[in-house]
N, C-alpha and C positions, 0 to 999 in steps of 0.2 A: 643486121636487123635494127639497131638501134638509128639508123641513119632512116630504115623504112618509116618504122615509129613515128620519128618526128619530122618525117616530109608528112605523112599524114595529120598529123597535126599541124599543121602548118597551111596544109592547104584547107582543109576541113573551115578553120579559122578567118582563112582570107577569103574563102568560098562565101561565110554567113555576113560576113563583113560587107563583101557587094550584094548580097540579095539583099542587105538592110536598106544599103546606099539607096537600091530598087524599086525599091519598094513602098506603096503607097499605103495611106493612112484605113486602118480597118475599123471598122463599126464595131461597138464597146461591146464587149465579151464579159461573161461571167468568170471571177479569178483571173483575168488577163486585162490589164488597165490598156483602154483605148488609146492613151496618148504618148504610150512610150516611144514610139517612133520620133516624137516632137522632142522629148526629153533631151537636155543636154550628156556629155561624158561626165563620167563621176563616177569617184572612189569611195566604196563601202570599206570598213572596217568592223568589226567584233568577236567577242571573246564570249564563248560560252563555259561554262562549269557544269559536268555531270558526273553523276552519279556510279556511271560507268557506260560506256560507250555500248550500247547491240546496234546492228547491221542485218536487218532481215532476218528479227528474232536468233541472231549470232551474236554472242558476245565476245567484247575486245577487253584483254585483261581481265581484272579481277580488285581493281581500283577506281575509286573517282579520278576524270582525267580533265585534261585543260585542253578546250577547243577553239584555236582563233583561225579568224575567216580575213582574206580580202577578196575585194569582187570590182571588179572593171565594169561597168556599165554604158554602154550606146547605144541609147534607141531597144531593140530587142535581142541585141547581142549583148553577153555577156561573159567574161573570162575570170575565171577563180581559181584560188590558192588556198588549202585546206588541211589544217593541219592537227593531230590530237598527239597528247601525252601523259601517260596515267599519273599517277604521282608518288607509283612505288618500283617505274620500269618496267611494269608487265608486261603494256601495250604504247606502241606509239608508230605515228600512221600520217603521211603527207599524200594533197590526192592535188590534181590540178585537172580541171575540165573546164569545157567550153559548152554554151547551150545559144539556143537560139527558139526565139517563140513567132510564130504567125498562125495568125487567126486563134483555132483554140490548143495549138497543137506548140509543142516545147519536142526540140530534138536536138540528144548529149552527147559528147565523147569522154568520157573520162578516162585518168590515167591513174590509178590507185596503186601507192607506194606502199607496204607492210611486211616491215623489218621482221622475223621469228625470234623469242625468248632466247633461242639456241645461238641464230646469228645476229645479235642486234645490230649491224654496222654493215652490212653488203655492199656492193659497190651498187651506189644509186642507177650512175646510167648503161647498168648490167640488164637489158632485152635478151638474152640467149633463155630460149625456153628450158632448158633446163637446169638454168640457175636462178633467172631474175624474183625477182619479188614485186611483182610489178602484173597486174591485172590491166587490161586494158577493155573497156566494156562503153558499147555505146546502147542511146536509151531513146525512145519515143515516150509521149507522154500526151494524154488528151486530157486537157484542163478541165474539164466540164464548160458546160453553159446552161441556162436560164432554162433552158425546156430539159435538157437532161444533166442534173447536177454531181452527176458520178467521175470521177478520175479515174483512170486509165492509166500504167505503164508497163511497156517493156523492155525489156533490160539482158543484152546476149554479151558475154566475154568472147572477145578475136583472138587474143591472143594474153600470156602471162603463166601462173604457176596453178592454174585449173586445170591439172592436167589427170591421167589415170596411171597405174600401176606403170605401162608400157612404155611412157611418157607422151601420148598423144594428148591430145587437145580435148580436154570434154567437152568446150564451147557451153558450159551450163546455162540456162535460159530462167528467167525469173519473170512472174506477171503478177499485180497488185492492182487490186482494185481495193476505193479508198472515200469516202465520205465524209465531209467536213459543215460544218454546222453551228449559228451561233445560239446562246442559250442563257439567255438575260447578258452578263458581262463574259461569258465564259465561249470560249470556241473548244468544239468537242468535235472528235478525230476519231475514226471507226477505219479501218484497214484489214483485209486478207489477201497474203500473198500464197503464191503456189509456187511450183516448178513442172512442168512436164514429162521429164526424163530424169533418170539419175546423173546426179553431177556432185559439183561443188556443195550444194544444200540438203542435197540426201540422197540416197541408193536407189530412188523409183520415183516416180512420180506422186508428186502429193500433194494438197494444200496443206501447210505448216506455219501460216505465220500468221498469226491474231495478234490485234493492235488494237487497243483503246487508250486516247489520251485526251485531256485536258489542259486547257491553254488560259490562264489568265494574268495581270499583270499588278504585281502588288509595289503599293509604293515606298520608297525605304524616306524620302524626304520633300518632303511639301510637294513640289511637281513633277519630284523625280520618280518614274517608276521604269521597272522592271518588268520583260514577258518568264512569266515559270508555269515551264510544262510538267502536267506529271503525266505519267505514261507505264499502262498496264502491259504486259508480250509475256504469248503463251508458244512455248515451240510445239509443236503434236508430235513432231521426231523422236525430240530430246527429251518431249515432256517435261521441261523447264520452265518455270513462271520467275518473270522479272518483275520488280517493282522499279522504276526510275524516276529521279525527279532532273531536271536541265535547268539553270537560270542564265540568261542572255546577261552577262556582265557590265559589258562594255558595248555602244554602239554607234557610230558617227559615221 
């Protein structure tokens, strides 16, 4: 299985790789910059601090954690490396996904790494569905544009520890729709997600995931500033209300 896994990543990878190479220049889209295709390769770096990780109105731990990113950038391909760690061991989580954007449209594979309290140390490249700790989910995503400004995603698990009592596959399915807006200095973030079947997110079908957040960027020294999000999640399942605040630390 493990060898499956990542022939599929692999091709998935060199697959978006040539349709980039391919690929001709698109008319400037709403949240999708027209000239990415022109853009050189280049290395992102950054470090986030929050307050405590949620994941689709889910919460990871039960601490503030330390989140650093890298990202591979070319043209409209992209490869990343994503990592979190609470800061009292609760939760800690490495993902690595591939995305690729044309026209208004972004489409993922990701490979979500999350160790349990119980076994924090599993073997990393352990795929056997009934031990890994290892999610594997890919995602469509419709950016919006200028005549309709709503985002779009969906997001299905293939394969990983989504599984049920039997130990079959629930394949859980997740869809978000998502509204972003600016508002004098401030960018303001409205999100509801759902699920359709019972899975991984809950026992039946539901909409469960309310998001309200606030994004602005305050300065700590003369032209140095900072993006901090604060972000309201209400679960309807769980009936849990989160308060969260995120500040982008570091970012080059």
């Amino acid at each position: 299985m493990k060898k499956i896994i990542f022939g599929v990543l692999f091709i998935f990878s060199y697959g978006l790789l040539l349709a980039e190479n391919n690929e001709t220049t698109k008319p400037k889209q709403i949240m999708v910059p027209a000239n990415n295709a022109e853009l050189p390769a280049k290395i992102e770096l950054s470090t986030t601090f929050i307050s405590q990780h949620l994941w689709r109105a889910l919460p990871s731990g039960n601490a503030p954690a330390i989140e650093p990113l890298i990202s591979f950038k070319s043209g409209k391909f992209s490869m990343n490396a994503w990592g979190a760690q609470a800061v009292n061991n609760s939760y800690r989580e490495f993902n690595f996904y591939v995305s690729h954007t044309f026209k208004n449209f972004t489409l993922g594979l990701f490979d979500y790494y999350c160790p349990s309290i119980q076994n924090p140390n599993p073997a990393f490249f352990d795929y056997k569905s009934e031990s890994t700790k290892h999610l594997i989910e890919y995602q469509i995503q419709y950016n919006g544009s200028k005549e309709f400004p709503i985002q779009l995603m969906y997001g299905q698990f293939v394969h990983g520890f989504d599984t049920k009592e039997n130990g079959k596959q629930y394949f859980s399915k997740y869809f978000e729709v998502s509204y972003a807006f600016d508002f004098k200095s401030y960018l303001i973030k409205m999100e509801v997600g759902m699920t359709p079947e019972k899975g991984m997110y809950a026992n039946h079908a539901t909409i469960f995931n309310f998001g309200f957040s606030i994004c602005n960027k305050i300065r700590i020294y003369e032209n140095t500033e900072i993006p901090v999000i604060y972000k309201l999640v209400y679960n309807k399942e769980t009936q849990d209300l989160y308060f969260n605040i995120a500040l982008k630390l570091f970012s080059f």
